[in-house]
C-alpha positions in Angstrom: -56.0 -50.6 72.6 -52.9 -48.5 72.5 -52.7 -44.5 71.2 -52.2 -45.3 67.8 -54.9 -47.9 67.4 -58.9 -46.9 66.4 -61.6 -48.5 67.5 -62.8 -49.7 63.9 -62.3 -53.5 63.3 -62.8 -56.2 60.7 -66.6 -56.0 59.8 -69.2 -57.9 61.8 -69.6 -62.0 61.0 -72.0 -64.3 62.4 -69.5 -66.4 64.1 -66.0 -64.9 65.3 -63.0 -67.3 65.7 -62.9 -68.3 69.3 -60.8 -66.1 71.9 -61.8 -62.5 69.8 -63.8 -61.5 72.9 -62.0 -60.1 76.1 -63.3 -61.3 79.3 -65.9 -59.8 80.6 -65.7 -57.3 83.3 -65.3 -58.2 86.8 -68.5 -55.6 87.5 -70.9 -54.6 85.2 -72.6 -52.5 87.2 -68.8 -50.1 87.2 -68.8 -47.5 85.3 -65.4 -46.3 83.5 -64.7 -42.4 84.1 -62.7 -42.9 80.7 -66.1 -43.2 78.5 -68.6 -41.6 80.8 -68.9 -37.8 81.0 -68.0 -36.7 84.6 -71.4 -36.3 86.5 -72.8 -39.9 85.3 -72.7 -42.0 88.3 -75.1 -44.6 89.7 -77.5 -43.9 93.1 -78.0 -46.6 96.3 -80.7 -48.0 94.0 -78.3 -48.9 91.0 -79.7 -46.5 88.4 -77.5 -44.5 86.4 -78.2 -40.3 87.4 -76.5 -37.7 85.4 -76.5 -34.4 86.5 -78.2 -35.4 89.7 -81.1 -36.7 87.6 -81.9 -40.6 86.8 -82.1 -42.0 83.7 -85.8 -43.2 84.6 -87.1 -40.1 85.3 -85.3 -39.0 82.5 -87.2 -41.8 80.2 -90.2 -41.1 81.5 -90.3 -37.1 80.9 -88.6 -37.1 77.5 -89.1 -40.8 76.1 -86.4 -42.8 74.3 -84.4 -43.1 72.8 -83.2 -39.9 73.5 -79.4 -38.1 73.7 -78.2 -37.2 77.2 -75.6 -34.2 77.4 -74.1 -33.2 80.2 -73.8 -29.3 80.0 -71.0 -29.2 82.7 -69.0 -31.8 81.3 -69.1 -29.7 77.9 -68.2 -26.6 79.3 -65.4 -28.1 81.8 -63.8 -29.7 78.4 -64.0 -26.3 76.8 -62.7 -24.6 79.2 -59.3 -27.2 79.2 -59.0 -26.9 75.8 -58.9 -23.2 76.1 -56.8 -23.1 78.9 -54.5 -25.7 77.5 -53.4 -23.2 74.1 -53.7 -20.1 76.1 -53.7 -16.6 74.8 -51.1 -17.7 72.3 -53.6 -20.1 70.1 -56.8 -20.5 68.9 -59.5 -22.8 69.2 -62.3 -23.3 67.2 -64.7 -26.1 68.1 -65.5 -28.5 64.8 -69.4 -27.7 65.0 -69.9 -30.8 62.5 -69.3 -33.3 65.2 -72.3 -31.6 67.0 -74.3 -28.4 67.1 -77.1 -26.3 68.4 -77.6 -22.9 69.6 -77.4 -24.0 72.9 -74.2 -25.4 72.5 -73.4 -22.2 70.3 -73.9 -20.0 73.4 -72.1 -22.3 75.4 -69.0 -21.6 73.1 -69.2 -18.2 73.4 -69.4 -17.9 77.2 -66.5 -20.3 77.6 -64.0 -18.2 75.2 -64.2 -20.8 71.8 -64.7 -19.9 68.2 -66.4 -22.3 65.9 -65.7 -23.9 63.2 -68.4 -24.8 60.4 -68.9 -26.1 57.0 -72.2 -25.5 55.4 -74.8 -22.6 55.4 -76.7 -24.4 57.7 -74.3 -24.3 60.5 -73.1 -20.7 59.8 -76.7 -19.7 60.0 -77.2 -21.6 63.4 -73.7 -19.8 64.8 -75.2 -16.7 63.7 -78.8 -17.2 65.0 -76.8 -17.9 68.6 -75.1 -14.7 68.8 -71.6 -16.0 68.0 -69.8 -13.2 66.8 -68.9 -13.4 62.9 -65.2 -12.8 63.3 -64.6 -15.8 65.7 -66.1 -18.2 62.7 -64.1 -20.2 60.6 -66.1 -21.3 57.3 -65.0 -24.9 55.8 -66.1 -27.1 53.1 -64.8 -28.6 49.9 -67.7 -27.2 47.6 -69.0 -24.2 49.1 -71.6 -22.8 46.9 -71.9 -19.3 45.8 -74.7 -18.5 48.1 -72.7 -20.0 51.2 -69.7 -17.8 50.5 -71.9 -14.7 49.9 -73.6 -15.4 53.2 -70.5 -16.0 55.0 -68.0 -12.5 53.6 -71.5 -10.9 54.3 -71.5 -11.6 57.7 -67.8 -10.8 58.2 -66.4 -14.2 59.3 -62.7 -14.5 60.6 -61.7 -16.4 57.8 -62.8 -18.6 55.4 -60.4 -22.0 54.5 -60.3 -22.7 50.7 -60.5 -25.9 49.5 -59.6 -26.0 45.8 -58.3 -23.4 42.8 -61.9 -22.9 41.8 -62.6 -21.8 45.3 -59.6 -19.2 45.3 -61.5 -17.0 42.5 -64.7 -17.5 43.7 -63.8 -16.1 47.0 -61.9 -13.6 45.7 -64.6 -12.7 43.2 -66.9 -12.3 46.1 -64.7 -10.3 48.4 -64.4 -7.6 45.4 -67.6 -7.5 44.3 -69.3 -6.5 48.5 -66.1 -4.0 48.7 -64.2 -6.0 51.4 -61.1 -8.5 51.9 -61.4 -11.4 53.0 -59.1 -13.3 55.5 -58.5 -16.7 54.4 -56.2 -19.6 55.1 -55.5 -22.5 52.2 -56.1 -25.8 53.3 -53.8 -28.2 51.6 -53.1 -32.0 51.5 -49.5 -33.2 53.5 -49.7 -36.7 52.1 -49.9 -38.2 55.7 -52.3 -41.2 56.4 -53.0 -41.0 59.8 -53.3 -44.4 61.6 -57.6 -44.2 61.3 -60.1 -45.7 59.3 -60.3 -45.2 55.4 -63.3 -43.0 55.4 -62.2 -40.7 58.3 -58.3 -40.0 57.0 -58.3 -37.1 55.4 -54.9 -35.8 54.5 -53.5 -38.8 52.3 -53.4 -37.1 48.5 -56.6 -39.4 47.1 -59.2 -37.7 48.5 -61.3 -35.0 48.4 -60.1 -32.7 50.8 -57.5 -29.7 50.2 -55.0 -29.2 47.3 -52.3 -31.4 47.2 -48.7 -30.1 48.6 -47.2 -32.9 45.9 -46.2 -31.5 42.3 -45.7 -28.0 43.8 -50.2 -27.6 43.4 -50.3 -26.0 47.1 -47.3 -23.7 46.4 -49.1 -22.7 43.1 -52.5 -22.0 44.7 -50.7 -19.9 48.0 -49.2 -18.0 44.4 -52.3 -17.1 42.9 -54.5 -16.4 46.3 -51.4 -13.6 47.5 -52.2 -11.9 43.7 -55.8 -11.3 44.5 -57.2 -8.2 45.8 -59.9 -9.5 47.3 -58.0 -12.1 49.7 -56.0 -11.6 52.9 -54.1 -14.9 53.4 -53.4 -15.4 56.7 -52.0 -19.1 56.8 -52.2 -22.9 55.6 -54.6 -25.5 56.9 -53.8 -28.9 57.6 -55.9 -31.7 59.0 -55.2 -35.4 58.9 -57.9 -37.6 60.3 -60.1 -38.1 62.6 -60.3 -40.4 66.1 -56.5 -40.5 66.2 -54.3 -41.3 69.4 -50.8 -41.1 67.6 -49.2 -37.6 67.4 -46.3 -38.6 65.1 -48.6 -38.1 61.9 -49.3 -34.3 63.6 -45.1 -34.0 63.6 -44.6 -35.0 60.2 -47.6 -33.0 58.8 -45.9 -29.9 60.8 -42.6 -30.9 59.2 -44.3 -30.2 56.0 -46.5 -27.3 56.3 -43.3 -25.2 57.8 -41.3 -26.2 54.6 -44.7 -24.7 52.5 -44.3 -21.4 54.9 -40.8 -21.7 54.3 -41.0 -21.7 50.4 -43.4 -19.2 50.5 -41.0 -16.8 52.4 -38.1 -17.2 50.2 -40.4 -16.8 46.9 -42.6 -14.0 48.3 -41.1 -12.1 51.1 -44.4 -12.8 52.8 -43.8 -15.0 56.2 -47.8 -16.3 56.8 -48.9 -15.3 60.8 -51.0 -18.7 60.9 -51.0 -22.2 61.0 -54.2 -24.1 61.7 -53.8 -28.2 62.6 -57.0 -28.8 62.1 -58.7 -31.6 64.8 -59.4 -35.2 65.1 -57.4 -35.9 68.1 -59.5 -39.5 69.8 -61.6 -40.1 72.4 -62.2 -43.1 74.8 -65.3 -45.3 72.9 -63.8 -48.5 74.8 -62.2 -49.2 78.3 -59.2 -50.1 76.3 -59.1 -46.8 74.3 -56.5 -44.1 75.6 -56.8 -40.7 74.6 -54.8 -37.6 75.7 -55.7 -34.6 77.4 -55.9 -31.3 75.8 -52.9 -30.0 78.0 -50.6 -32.9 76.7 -52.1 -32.0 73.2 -51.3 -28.3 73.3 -47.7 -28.9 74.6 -47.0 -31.2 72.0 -48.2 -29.4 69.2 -46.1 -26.2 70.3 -43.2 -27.9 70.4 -43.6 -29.4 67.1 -44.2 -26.5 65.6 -41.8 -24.3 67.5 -38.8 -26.5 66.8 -39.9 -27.2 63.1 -40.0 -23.0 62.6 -36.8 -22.2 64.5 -35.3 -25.2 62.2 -36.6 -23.5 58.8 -35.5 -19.6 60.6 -39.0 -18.7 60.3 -41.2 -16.6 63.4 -43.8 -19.1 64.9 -46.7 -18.8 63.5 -50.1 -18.6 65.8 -51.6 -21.9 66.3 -55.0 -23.2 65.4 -56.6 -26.2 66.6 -60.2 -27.6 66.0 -61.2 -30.2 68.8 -65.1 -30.8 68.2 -65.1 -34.8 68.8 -63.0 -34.4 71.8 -65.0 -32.4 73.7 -68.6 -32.9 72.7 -67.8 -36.7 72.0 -67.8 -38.0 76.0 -70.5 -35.4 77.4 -73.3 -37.4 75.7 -74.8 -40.8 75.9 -77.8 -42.6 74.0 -80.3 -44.0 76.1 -82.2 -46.8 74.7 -84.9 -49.0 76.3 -84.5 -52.3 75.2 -87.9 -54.4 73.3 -86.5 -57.8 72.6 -84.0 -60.3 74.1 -83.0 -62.8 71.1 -80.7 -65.7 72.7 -78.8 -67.5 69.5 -77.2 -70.4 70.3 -73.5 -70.6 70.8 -73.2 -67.3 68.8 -74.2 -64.3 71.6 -77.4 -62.8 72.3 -79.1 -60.3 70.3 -81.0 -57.0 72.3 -82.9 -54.5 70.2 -83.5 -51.4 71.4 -85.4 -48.7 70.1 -83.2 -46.7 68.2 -80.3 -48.1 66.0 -78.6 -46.6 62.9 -80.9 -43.7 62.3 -79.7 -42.1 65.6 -76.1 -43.8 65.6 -74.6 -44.6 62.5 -71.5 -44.7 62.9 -71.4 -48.5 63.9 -72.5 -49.2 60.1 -70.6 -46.7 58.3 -67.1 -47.0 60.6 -67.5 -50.3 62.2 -67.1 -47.9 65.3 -66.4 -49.5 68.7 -68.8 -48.7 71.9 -69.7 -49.7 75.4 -72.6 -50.4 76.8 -74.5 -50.8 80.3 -77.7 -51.9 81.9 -79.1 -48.1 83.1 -82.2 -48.7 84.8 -80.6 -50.8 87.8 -77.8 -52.8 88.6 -77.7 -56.4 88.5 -76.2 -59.5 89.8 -76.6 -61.9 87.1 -73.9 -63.4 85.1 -72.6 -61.5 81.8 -73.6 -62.7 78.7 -72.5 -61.8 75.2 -75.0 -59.6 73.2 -75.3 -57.2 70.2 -76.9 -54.3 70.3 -79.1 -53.7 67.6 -81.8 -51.3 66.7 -85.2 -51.8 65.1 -84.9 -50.8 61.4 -85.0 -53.0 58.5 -81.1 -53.6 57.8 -79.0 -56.6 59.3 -76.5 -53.9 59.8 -78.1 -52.0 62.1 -76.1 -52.1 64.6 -75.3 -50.0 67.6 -73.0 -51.9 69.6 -71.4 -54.7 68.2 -70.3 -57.2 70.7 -70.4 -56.4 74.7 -71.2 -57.8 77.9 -74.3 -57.1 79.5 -76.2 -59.3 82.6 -77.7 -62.1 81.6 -81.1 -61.2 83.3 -81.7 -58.1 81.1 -85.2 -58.1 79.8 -87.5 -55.8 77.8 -88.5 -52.8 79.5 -85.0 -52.3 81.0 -83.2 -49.1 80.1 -79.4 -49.3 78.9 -76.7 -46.1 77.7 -74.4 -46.3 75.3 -72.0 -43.6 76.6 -69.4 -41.3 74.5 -72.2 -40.8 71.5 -71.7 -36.7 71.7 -70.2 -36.6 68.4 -71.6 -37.3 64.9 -74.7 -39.1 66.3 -77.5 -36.7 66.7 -75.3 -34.7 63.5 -75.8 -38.1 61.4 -78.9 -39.1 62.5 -81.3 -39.8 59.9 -85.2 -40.5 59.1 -84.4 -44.1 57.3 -87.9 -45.9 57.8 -89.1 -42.7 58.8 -88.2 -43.2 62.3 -88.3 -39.9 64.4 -85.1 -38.4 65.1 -84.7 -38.1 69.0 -84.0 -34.5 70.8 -81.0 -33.7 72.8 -81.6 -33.3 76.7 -79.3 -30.8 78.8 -79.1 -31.9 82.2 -77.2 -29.3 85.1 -77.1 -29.7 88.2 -80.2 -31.5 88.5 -82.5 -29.7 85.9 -83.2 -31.4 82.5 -84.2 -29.2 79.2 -85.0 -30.1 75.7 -81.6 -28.1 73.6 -83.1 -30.5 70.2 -86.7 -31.4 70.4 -87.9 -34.8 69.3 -88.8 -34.8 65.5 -92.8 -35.7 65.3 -94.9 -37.2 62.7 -96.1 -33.8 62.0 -92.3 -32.6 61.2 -92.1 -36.0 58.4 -95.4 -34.9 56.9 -95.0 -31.7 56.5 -92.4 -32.0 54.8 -93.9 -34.4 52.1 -95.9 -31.9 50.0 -97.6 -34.8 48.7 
């Protein structure tokens, strides 16, 4: 799969013209570094260990299906993130793609800020200690009461979505005595090579106001009139698992002509300009993302040379990776209940999880990997699907992989590269428990997300 390809494909059929499946691997017992977070490795007996602890004792203590994260492959992805924009730029990790107040704290020690978009996230950044002013508050119908909440606290800025949003802000801002920093996120009318329902910067959506028909230049107008808003830039984002930086140039391109216009209408030349995130990950072998150095240089020099072209200062940079570095430090570990051989189709292996904890197979037709956890093996490969245990023929984890052909119930297998969205879309459909999220460092496990229990279901149901 090259940079500008994404791992969605046609949707699942029950038979697949002959030749769609790559050969199977030469080992299945390797593991690619590409989709595994860096301390995952297996030990002389075959059993994947992460952290310096194995997946069995792992299973045992905790139970499955369960999230795995590696703590030092999240801080070590931080840290190059941070290190690749410097003191010139700033990055806020997308807290939608995952988010605790463990990982909150994490943030904090490694030099992010964090990015949210509901009250519920603001009020776990806040519980963690991260410091208001190093928040970014998102969201394309941010009620009163989150906005409140949010100028209350004193976040850094706030990114509006819509006209509505401008006064209401505003409104807000006057009324607790205060200004708030904002930036205005608008639409470029670039469709990122990604999936339909994760492109986000085409103009029929929901997202932004539209640069088209002069709407964003209207709504930077009416936001620089209002007392109670500093604007401090424009916001652009343009998908999500993308490998191809020529939509990020062209979405530059734009945004500089916005700053450019507002310049030469205003006086006022805006300090900041925020790219928003969605740079991919490796799901797949054949998936190839970049690193966060080649990101950062590219994005500078975009920028840079689009500025010095319009005569403008370069604005500060703003980036918000959450998928990219949370995405790979996590895998799902499953134990398997039933082996279904279908003839001259593939083999079907439930496991006991599915689309409650990972739903992204169902909703994106996202790709993944798979292997056997609990040991190695021998045996020939055999063509299986994943699947999980809930009442839905699309309930599907992993659509099509090779696993060995002696795998049997009772066997323990990881889906790697299952940081992001996962455990933040997981669900109670069938009122299956939602499983907790296990830290591992250096050969310590801890609970970060405990298991949901029946007790947390019914008490919930006030009958």
């Amino acid at each position: 799969m090259s940079r500008s390809a994404h791992p969605a494909g046609p949707r699942h059929a029950d038979v697949l013209p002959e030749g769609h499946y790559s050969a199977p691997p030469a080992d299945l017992n390797s593991l690619d570094p590409k989709v595994w977070s860096e301390t995952v490795t297996r030990d002389e007996h075959g059993t994947l260990t992460v952290g310096g602890i194995d997946v069995k004792r792992l299973a045992e203590e905790y139970g499955t299906p369960a999230y795995v994260l590696d703590e030092d492959d999240f801080r070590s992805r931080a840290r190059a993130w941070r290190t690749a924009f410097g003191d010139n730029a700033d990055v806020f990790y997308a807290g939608k793609a995952f988010l605790s107040r463990a990982v909150v704290r994490w943030l904090h020690e490694e030099g992010l800020n964090l990015d949210v978009c509901s009250g519920g996230e603001l009020a776990t950044a806040l519980s963690a200690g991260m410091p208001a002013e190093r928040i970014a508050f998102h969201g394309n119908n941010k009620s009163v009461a989150e906005i409140r909440r949010a100028v209350e606290a004193g976040v850094g800025r706030i990114v509006l979505d819509s006209f509505q949003e401008i006064v209401r802000v505003a409104h807000i801002a006057r009324e607790l005595g205060t200004r708030q920093r904002v930036q205005i996120r608008i639409t470029v009318g670039v469709e990122a090579h990604t999936h339909e329902f994760i492109a986000t910067a085409h103009e029929d959506q929901k997202f932004g106001i539209p640069l088209a028909g002069g709407q964003a230049a209207e709504a930077v107008r009416r936001a620089l009139q209002l007392d109670g808003l500093e604007v401090i830039g424009i916001h652009s984002h343009i998908g999500s698992q993308i490998f191809d930086m020529s939509g990020f140039e062209v979405a530059a391109h734009r945004v500089v002509g916005l700053l450019k216009d507002i310049r030469d209408e205003h006086g006022v030349e805006l300090p900041e300009i925020d790219l928003g995130g969605g740079l991919g990950i490796a799901y797949t072998s054949d998936d190839d993302p970049r690193e966060p150095h080649e990101i950062a240089k590219a994005l500078t020099e975009i920028v840079t040379r689009e500025c010095e072209a319009a005569k403008l200062r370069t604005p500060r940079i703003s980036v918000e990776p959450g998928r990219a570095i949370v995405g790979p430090t996590a895998f799902t570990l499953y134990e398997v209940g039933t082996v279904k051989p279908l003839d001259g189709l593939r083999t079907y292996v439930s496991v006991d999880g599915g689309m409650s904890d990972n739903i992204r197979t169902a909703l994106y037709d996202a790709e993944y990997s798979v292997s056997l956890a609990s040991r190695s093996s021998d045996a020939e490969p055999m063509l299986t699907r994943v699947v999980g245990k809930h009442c839905e023929s699309g309930d599907i984890v992993v659509k099509d992989a090779f696993l060995p052909g002696d795998l049997a119930p009772g066997d323990l297998i990881a889906v790697p590269a299952t940081g992001a969205y996962c455990r933040s879309m997981a669900s109670n459909y069938n009122h299956v428990l939602r499983p907790p999220v296990v830290a591992v460092k250096d050969g310590e496990a801890r609970v970060i997300v405990r298991r949901e229990t029946e007790e947390d279901l019914l008490r919930l149901d006030v009958g």
